[in-house]
RODO-2510 file (C-alpha; in nm, 4 decimals, decimal comma):
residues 455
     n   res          X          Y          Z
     1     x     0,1361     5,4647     2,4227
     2     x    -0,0195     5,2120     2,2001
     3     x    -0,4715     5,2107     2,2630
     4     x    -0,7102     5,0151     2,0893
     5     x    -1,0507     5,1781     2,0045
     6     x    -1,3555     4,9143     1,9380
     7     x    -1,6586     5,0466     1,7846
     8     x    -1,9850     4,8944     1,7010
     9     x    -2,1789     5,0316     1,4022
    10     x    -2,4898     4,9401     1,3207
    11     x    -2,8258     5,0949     1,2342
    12     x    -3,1859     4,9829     1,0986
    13     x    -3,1749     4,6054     1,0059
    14     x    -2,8280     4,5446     0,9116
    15     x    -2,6028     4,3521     1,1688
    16     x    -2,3953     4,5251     1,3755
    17     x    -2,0607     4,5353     1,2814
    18     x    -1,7767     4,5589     1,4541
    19     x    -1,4515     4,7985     1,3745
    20     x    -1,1042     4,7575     1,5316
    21     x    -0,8696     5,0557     1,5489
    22     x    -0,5127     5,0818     1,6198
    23     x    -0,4594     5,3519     1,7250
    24     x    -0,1043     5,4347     1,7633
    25     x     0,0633     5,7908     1,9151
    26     x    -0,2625     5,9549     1,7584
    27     x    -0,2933     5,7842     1,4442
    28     x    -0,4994     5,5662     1,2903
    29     x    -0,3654     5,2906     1,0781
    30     x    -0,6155     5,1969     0,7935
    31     x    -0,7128     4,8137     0,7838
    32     x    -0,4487     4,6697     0,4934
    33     x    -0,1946     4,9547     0,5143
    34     x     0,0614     4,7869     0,6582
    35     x     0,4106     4,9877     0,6641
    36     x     0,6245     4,8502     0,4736
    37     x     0,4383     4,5188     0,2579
    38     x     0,3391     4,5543    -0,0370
    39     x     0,0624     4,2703    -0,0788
    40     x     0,1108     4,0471    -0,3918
    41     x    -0,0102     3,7164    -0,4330
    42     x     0,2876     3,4320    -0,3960
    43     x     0,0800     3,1123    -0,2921
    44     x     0,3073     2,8119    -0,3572
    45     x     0,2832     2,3940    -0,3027
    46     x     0,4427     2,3085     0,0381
    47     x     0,7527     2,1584     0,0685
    48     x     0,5549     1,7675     0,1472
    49     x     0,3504     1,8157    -0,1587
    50     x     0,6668     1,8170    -0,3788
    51     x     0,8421     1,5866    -0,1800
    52     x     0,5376     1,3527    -0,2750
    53     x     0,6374     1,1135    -0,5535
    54     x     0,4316     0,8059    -0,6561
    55     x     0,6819     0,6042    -0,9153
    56     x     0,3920     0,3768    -0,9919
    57     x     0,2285     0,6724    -1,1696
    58     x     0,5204     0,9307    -1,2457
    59     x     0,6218     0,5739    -1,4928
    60     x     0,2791     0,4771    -1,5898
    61     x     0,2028     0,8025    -1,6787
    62     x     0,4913     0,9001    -1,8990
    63     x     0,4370     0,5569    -2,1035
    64     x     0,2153     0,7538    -2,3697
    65     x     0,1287     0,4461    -2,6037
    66     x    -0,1442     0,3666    -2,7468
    67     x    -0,2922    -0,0034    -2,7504
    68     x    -0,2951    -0,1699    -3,0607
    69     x    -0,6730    -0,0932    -3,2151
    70     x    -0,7495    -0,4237    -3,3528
    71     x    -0,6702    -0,5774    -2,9967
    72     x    -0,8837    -0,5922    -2,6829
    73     x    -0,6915    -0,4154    -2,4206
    74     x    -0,6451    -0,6252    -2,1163
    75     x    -0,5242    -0,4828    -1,7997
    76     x    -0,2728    -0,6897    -1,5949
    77     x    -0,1293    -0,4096    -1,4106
    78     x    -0,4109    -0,2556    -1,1257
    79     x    -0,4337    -0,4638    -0,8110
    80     x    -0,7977    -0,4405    -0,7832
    81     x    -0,9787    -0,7597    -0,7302
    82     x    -1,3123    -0,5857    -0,8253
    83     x    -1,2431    -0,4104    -1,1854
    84     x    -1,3747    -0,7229    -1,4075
    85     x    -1,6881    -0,8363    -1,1748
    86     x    -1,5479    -1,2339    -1,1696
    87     x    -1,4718    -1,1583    -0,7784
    88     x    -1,7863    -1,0516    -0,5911
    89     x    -1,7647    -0,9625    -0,2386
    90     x    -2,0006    -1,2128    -0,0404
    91     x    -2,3464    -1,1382    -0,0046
    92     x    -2,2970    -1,1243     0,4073
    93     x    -2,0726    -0,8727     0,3474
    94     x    -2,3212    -0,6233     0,1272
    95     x    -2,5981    -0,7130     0,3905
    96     x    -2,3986    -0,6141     0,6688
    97     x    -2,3543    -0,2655     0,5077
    98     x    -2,7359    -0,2243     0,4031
    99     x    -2,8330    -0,2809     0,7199
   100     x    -2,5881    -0,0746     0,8688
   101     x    -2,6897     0,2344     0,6813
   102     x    -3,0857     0,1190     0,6992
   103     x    -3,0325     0,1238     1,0964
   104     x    -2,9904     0,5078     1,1119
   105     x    -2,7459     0,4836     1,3744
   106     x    -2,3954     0,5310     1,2018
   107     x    -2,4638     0,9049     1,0330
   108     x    -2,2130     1,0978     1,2440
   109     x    -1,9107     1,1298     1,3877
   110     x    -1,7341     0,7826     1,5522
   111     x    -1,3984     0,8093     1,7530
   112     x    -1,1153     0,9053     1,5754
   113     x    -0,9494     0,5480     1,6458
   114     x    -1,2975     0,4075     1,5609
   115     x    -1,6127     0,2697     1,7763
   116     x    -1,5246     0,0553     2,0962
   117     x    -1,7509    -0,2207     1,9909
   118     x    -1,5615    -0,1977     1,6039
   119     x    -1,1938    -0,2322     1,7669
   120     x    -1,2987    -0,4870     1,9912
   121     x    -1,4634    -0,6730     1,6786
   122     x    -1,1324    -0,6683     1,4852
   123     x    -0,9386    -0,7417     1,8219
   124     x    -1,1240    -1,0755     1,8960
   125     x    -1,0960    -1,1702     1,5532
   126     x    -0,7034    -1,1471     1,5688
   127     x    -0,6526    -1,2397     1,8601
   128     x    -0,4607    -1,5625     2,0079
   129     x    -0,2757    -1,7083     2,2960
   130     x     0,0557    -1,6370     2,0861
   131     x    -0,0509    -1,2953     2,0053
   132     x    -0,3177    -1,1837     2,2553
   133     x    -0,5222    -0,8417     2,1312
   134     x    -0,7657    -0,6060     2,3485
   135     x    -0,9932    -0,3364     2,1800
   136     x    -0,7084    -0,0296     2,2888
   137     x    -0,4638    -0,2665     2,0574
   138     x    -0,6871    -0,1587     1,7286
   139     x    -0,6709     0,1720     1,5454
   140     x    -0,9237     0,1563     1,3001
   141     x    -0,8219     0,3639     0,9154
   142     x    -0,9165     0,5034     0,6055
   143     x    -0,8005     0,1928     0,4333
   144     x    -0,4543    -0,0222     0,4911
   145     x    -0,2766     0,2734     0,3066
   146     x    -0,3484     0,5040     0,5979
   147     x    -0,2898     0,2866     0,8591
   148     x     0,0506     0,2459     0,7145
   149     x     0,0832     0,6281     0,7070
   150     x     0,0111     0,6663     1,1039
   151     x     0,2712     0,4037     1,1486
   152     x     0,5475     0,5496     1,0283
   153     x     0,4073     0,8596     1,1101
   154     x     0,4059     0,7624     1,4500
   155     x     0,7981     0,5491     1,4320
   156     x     0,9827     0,7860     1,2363
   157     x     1,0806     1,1969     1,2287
   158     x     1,2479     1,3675     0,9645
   159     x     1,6067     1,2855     0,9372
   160     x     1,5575     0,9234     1,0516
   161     x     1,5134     0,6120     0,7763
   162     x     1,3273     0,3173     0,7288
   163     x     1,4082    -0,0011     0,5866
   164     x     1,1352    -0,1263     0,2518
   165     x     1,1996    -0,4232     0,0592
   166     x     1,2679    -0,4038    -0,2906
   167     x     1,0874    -0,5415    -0,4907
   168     x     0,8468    -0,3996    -0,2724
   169     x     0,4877    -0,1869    -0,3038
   170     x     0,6010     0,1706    -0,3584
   171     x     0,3426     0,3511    -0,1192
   172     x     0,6161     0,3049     0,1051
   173     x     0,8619     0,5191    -0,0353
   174     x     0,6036     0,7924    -0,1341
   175     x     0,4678     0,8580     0,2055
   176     x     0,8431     0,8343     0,3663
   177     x     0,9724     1,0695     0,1191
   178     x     0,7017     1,3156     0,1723
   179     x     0,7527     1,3168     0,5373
   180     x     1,1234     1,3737     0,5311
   181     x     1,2204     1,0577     0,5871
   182     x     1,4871     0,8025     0,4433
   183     x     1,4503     0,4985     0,2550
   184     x     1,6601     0,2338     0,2158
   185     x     1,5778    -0,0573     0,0541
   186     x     1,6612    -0,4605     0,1379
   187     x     1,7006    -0,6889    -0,1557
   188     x     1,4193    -0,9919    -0,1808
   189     x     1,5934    -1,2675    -0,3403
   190     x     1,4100    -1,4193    -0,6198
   191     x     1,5813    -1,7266    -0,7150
   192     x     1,5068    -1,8063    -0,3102
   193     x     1,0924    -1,7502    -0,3621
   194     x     1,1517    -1,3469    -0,2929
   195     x     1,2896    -1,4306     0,0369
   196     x     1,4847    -1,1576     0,2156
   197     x     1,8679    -1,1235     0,2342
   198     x     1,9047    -1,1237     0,5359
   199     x     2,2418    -1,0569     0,5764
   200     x     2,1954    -0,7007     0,3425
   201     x     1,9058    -0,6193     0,5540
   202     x     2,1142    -0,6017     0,8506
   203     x     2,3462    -0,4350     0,7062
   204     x     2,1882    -0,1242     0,6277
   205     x     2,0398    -0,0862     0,9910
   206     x     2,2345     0,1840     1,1964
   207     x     2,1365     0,4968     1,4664
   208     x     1,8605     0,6384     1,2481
   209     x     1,6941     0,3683     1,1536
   210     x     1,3505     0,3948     1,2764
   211     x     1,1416     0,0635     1,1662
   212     x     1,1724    -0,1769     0,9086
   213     x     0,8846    -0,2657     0,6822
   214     x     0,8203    -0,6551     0,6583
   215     x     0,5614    -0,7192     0,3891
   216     x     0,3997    -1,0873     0,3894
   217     x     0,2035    -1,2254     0,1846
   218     x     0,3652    -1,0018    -0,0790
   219     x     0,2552    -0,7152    -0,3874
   220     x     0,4145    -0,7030    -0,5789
   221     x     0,5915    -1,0811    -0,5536
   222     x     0,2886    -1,3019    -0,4676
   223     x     0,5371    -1,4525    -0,2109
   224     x     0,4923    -1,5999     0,1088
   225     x     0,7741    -1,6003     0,4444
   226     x     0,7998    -1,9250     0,5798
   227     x     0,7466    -1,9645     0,9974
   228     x     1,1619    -2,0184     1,0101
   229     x     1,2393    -1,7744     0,7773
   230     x     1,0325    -1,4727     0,9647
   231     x     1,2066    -1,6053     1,2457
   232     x     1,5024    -1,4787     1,1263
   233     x     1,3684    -1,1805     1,0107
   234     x     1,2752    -1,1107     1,3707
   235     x     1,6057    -1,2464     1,5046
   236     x     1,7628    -0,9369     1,2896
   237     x     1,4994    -0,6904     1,4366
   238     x     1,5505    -0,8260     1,7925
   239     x     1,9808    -0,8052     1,7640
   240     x     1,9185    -0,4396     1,6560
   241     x     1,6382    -0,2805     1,8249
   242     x     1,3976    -0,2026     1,5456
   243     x     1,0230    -0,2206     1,5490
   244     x     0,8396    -0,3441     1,2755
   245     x     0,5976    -0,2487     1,0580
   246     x     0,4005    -0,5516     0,9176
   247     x     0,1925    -0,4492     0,5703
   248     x    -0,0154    -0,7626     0,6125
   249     x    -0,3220    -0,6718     0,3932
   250     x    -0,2824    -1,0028     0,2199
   251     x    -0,2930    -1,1729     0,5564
   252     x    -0,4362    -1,5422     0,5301
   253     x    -0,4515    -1,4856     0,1213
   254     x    -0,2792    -1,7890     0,0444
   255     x    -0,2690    -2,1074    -0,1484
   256     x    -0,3357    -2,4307    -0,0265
   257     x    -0,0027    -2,5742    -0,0042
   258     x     0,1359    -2,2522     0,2218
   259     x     0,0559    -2,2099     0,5364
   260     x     0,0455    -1,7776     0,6542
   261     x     0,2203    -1,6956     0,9980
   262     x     0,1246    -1,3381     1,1110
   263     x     0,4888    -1,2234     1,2226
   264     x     0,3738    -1,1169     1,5814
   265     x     0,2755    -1,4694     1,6728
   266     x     0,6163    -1,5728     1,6319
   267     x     0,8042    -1,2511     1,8370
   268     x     0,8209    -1,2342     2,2233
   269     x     0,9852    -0,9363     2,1926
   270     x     1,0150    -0,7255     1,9157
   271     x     0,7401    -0,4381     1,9179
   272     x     0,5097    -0,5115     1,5962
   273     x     0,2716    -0,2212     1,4485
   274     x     0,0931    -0,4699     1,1579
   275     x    -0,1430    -0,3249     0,9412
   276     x    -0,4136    -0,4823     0,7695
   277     x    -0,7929    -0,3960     0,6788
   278     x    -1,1105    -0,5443     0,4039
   279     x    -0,9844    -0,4706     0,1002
   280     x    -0,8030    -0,7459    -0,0249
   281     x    -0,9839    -1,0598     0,1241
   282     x    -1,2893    -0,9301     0,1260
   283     x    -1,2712    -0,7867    -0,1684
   284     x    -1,4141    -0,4328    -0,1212
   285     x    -1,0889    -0,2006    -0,1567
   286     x    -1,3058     0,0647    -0,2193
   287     x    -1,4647     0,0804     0,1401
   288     x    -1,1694     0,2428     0,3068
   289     x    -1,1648     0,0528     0,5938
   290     x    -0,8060    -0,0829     0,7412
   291     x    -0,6702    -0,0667     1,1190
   292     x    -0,3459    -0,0974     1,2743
   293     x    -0,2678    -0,3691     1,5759
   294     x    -0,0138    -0,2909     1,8351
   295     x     0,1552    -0,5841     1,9740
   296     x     0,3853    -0,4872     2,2421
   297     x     0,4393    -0,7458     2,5162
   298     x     0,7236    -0,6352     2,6430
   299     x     0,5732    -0,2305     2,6917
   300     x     0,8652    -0,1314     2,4392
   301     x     0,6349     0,0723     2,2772
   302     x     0,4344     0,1952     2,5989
   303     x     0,1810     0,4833     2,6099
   304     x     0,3989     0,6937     2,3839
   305     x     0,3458     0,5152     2,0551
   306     x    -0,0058     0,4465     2,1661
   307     x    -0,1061     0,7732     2,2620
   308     x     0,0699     0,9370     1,8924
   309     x    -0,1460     0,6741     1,7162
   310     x    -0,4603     0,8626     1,8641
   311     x    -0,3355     1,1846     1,8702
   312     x    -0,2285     1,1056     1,4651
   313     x    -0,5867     0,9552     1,4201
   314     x    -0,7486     1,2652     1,5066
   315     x    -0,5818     1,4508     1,1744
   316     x    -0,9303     1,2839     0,9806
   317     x    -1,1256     1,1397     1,2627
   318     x    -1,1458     0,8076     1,1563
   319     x    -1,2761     0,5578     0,9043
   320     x    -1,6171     0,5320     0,7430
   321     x    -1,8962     0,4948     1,0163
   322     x    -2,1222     0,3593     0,8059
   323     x    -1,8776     0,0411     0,7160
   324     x    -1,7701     0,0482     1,0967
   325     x    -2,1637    -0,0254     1,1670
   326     x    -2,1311    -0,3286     0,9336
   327     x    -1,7661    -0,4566     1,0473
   328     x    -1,8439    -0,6739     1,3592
   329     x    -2,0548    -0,8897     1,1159
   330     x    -1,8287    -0,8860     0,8069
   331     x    -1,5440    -1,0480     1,0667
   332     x    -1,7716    -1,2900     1,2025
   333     x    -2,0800    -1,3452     0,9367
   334     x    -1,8683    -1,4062     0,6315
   335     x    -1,8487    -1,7815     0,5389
   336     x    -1,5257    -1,9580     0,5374
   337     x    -1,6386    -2,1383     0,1995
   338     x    -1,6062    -1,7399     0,0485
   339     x    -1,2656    -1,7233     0,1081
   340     x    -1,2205    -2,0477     0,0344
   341     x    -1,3573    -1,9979    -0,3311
   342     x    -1,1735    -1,6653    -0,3960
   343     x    -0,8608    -1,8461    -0,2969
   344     x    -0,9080    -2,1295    -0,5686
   345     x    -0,9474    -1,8600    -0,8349
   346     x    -0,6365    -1,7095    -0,7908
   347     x    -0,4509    -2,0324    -0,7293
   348     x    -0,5920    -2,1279    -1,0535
   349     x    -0,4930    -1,8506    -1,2406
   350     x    -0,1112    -1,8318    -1,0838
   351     x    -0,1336    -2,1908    -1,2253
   352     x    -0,2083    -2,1033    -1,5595
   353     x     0,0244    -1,7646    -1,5917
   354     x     0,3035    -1,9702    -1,4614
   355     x     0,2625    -2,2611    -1,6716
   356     x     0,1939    -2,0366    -1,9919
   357     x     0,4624    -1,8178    -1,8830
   358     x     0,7403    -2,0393    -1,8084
   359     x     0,7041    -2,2385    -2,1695
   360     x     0,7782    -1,8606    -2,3222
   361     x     1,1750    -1,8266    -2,4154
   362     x     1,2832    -1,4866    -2,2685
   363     x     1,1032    -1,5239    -1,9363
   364     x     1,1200    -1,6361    -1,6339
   365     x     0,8416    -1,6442    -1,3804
   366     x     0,8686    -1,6907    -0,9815
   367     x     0,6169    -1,9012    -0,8787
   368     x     0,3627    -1,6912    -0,6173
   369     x     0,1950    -1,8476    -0,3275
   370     x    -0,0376    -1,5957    -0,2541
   371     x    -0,1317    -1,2498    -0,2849
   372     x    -0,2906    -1,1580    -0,6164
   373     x     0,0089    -1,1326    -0,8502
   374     x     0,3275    -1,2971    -0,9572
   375     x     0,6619    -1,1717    -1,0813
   376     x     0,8358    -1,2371    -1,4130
   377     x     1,1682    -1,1674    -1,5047
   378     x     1,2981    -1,0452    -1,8368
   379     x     1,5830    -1,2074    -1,9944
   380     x     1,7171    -0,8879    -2,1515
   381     x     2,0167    -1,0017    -2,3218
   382     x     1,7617    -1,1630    -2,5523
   383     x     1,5473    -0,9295    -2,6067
   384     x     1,8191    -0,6427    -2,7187
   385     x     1,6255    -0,3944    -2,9065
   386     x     1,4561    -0,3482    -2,5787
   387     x     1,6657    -0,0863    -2,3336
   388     x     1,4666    -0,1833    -2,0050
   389     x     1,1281    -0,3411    -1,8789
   390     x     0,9485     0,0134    -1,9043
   391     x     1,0423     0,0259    -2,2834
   392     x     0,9514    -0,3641    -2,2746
   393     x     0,5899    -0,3666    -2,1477
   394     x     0,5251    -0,0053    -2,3277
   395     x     0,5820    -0,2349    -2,6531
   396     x     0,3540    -0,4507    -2,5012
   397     x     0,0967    -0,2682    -2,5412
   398     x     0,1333    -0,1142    -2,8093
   399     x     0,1281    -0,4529    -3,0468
   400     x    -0,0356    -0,6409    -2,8587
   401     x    -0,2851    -0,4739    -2,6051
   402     x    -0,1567    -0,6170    -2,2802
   403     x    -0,0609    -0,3892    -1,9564
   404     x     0,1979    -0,5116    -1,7202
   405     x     0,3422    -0,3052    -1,4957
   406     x     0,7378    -0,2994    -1,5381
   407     x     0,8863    -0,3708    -1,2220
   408     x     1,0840    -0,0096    -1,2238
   409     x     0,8088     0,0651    -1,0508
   410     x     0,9052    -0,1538    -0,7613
   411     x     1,2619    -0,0509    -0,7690
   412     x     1,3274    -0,3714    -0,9665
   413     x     1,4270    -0,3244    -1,3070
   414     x     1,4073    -0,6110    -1,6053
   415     x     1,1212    -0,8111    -1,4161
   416     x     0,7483    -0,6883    -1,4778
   417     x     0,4196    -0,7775    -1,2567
   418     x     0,1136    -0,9517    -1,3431
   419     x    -0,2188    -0,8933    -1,1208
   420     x    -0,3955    -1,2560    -1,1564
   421     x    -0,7241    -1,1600    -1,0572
   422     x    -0,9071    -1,1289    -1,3880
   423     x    -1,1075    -1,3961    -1,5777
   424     x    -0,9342    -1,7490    -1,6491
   425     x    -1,0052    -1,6524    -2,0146
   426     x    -0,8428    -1,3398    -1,9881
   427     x    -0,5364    -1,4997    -1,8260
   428     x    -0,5057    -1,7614    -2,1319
   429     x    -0,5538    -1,4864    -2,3829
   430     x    -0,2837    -1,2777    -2,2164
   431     x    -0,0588    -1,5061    -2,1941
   432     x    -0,0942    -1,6266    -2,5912
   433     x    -0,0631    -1,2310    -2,6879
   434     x     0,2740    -1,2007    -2,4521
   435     x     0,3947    -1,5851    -2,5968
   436     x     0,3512    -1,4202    -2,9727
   437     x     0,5148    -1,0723    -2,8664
   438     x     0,8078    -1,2455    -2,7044
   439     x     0,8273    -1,4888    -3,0132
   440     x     0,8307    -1,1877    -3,2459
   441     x     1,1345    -1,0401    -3,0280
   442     x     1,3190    -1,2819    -2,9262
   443     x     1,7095    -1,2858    -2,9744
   444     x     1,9193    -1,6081    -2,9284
   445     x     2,2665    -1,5978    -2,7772
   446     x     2,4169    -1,5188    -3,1953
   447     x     2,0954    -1,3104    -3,2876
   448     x     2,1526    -1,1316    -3,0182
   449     x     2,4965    -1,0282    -3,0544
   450     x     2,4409    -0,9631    -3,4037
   451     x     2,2002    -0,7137    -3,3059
   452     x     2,4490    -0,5281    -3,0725
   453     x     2,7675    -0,5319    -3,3072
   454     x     2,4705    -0,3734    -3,5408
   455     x     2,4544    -0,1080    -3,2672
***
């Protein structure tokens, strides 16, 4: 019969230590003889790390070119409103965080889903009669992105799919991927201001579809839904039974002629997870601080969803403390003539790029209405010594010192992105540079041809 002998050795000043002995019919095994094994190392990446793919940067990365050295290089491609300093954050903002961390009181550990006092912050400041919010309606996150990851974390198993827009951010498809899940994407229709065809999203719902991802005001289209068109959108979710998931990080970013419509203000019934945070209009991406709201009138979700939000949130425990200390007055201290002003810039600037831009031949901008970035198509046929937009904006560069990213990278080949938060002088001079690159390529209906009989 199987014993166990313990033994405690110890003598002088050393700790004691403790020895464990199997002992089995008599005999002792040795500690790492085990019958059998032969150890060797074989440590190897789990199966979500290689399911993790980030197009964005599997195609940035691979476009090794180098700028052209008697050019500037100016960078159109990052959607970070903070990179050339023209954007501060308001001064509110950066006081609410000194005194935050000066107070002493925000040094340890919060609540996984964040402070009471922090959700119920965010919750007034969201709340309305249409859309009513209480403090256990707010999961506060490391940042929009990972609010976005408990979501579908929460809606979705392995097996099941999701429905993303394409063009659409690509985050999406790189956490779903890496958690086993399907994507399928629904075509935004340009020539329509990147609405969504409708009648293709529908289409691709069926048994496994889990949620689909509605994201308004839009990266990387600059687009805004209108109130009757998300109507529809929600008409679609509420004929098939499928939550959504609302990325609305550029919620209440836009232009003065547009009016934004948070999508659960508009649904009675169709359960809404809609994920937002500071980075964008506040301008402090860096600060990892997002949140989810649950709007679920009709108790579709109920205390399961809920209760796997917390239970998810607990994987980190929680967002920053420190910018949690500073949040209630960074909601309610910031003046509206800050948002006001960083609003103005970037109409400005879509202006200007869509002016400049539309004069080129070749290319075809969509007009944005909000956000921080506008889509141009490529008229390919006339540029033919050009195989795709990748090949496109890596040429780009390369004569002319301007970074786009090609929309491949939003599953939307032959368009490419343009982030319009840097300096108005920046914009201009980008613009020239991509008027005298497109002059230098272009192909007319006969050059064209020419060129591919050459072929």
């Amino acid at each position: 019969m199987d014993s166990y002998l313990i033994q405690v050795n110890g003598r002088g000043d050393h700790a004691p230590v403790l020895d464990v002995h199997l002992k089995t019919t008599g005999n002792t095994i040795s500690p790492g003889k085990v019958k059998g094994r032969k150890p060797r190392w074989a440590v190897r990446a789990s199966e979500m790390s290689k399911k993790t793919f980030n197009p964005v940067r599997a195609i940035v990365d691979s476009m090794k070119v180098e700028p052209n050295p008697k050019k500037a290089m100016i960078s159109l491609s990052l959607g970070d409103p903070t990179v050339f300093g023209n954007l501060p954050t308001n001064d509110e903002v950066t006081r609410a965080m000194k005194e935050a961390l000066d107070s002493g009181q925000y040094n340890g550990y919060a609540p996984s889903v964040g402070y009471q006092s922090c959700r119920e912050a965010v919750a007034a400041y969201y709340t309305c009669p249409e859309a009513p919010l209480k403090a256990q309606d707010v999961i506060l996150t490391s940042g929009c992105s990972q609010a976005i990851e408990l979501a579908l974390a929460v809606l979705a198993n392995p097996g099941q799919n999701i429905l993303v827009p394409r063009p659409g951010f690509s985050l999406y498809k790189t956490l779903a991927l890496s958690m086993g899940i399907e994507v399928k994407l629904y075509n935004l229709l340009p020539e329509k201001a990147w609405e969504i065809d409708l009648e293709h999203l529908e289409s691709l719902v069926d048994e496994k579809t889990a949620c689909l991802i509605v994201n308004n005001p839009s990266n990387p289209c600059g687009s805004v839904f209108s109130k009757s068109h998300l109507q529809e959108i929600l008409a679609v979710a509420s004929r098939q039974c499928v939550p959504i998931l609302a990325d609305e990080i550029y919620g209440d970013m836009v232009f003065a002629d547009c009016k934004y419509e948070p999508i659960a203000t508009l649904s009675t019934n169709v359960p809404i997870l809609s994920c937002g945070g500071l980075a964008k209009r506040w301008l402090v991406p860096g600060w990892r601080m997002g949140w989810i709201l649950i709007h679920d009138r009709r108790d579709i979700f109920g205390n399961e969803i809920r209760d796997g939000l917390v239970r998810l949130s607990q994987r980190i425990l929680g967002p920053c403390t420190i910018v949690q200390g500073a949040l209630e007055r960074i909601l309610h201290r910031t003046p509206p003539e800050f948002y006001h002003n960083t609003l103005s810039i970037l109409k400005s600037n879509a202006d200007l790029c869509y002016a400049a831009l539309s004069a080129i031949p070749g290319l075809q901008p969509v007009r944005p209405a909000g956000a921080m970035y506008l889509m141009v198509e490529i008229e390919m046929e006339h540029f033919p010594e050009f195989e795709n937009d990748v090949e496109f904006t890596e040429r780009l560069i390369s004569e002319q010192s301007v970074f786009c990213l090609p929309a491949t990278c939003f599953e939307y080949p032959n368009f490419f992105r343009v982030v319009i938060t840097v300096p108005e002088e920046m914009i201009l001079e980008a613009c020239s540079r991509i008027q005298e690159f497109c002059e230098m390529h272009y192909q007319g209906a006969e050059g064209a041809q020419d060129l591919e009989c050459d072929k």
